[in-house]
C-alpha positions as CSV (number, residue, x, y, z in Angstrom):
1,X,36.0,89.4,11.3
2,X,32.7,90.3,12.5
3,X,32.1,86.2,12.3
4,X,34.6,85.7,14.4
5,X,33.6,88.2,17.2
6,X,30.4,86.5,17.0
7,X,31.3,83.3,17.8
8,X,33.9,84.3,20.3
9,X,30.9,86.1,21.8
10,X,28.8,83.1,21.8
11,X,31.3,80.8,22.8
12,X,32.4,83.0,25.9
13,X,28.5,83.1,27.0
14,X,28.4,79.6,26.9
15,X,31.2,79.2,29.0
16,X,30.7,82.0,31.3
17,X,26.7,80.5,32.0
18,X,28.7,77.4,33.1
19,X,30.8,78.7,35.2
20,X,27.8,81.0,36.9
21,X,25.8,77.8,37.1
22,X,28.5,76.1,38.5
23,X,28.9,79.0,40.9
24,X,25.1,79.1,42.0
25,X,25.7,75.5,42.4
26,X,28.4,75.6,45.1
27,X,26.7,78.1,47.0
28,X,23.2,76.2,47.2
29,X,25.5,73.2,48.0
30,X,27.3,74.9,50.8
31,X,24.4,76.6,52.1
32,X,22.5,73.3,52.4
33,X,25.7,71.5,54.4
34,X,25.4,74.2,56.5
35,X,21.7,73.7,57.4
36,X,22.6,70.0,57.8
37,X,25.0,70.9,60.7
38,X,22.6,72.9,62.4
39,X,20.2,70.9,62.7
40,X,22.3,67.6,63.6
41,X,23.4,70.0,66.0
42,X,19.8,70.5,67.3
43,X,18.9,67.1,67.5
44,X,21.3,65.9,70.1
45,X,19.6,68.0,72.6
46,X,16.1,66.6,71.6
47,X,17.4,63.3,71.5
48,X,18.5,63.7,75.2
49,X,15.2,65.1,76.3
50,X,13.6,62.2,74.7
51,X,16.0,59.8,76.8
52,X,15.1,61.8,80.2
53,X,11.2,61.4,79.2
54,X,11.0,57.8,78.2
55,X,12.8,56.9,81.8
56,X,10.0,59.1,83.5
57,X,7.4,57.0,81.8
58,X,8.3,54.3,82.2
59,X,8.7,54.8,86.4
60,X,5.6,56.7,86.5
61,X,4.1,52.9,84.6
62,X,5.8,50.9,87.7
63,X,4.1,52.8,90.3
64,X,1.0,52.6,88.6
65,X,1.9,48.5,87.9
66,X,2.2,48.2,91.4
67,X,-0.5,50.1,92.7
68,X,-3.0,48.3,90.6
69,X,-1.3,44.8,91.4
70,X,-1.9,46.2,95.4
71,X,-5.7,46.9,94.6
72,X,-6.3,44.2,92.8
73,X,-5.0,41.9,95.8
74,X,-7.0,43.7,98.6
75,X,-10.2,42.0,99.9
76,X,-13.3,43.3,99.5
């Protein structure tokens, strides 16, 4: 008898450090898909910002193209 409750004992252990494995397991899990979204979510705003910026640039580079093309063609 005593057997037995020991291995019913070590068999339920077993079992039960599965299933709070398991448990830890789905809560990293779902904590990390939740970071995931957040930070997709924060990168569509950067992502926009980095749009606006790149057109900026790249007017500010044809005013400075055509200001340099105007000096280089002025007579000294």
């Amino acid at each position: 008898m005593l057997l037995s409750a020991t291995f019913g004992f070590m068999i339920g252990e077993a079992f039960g450090g599965q299933a709070r494995l398991r448990k830890y397991l789905e809560q990293a899990n779902e904590d990390l898909r939740d970071e995931l979204e957040r930070t997709r979510a924060c990168e569509e705003p950067f992502s926009q910002e980095i749009k606006r910026l790149r057109g900026e640039i790249n007017d500010i580079n044809k005013h400075v193209v055509a200001v340099s093309k105007s000096l280089e063609k002025r007579p000294s």
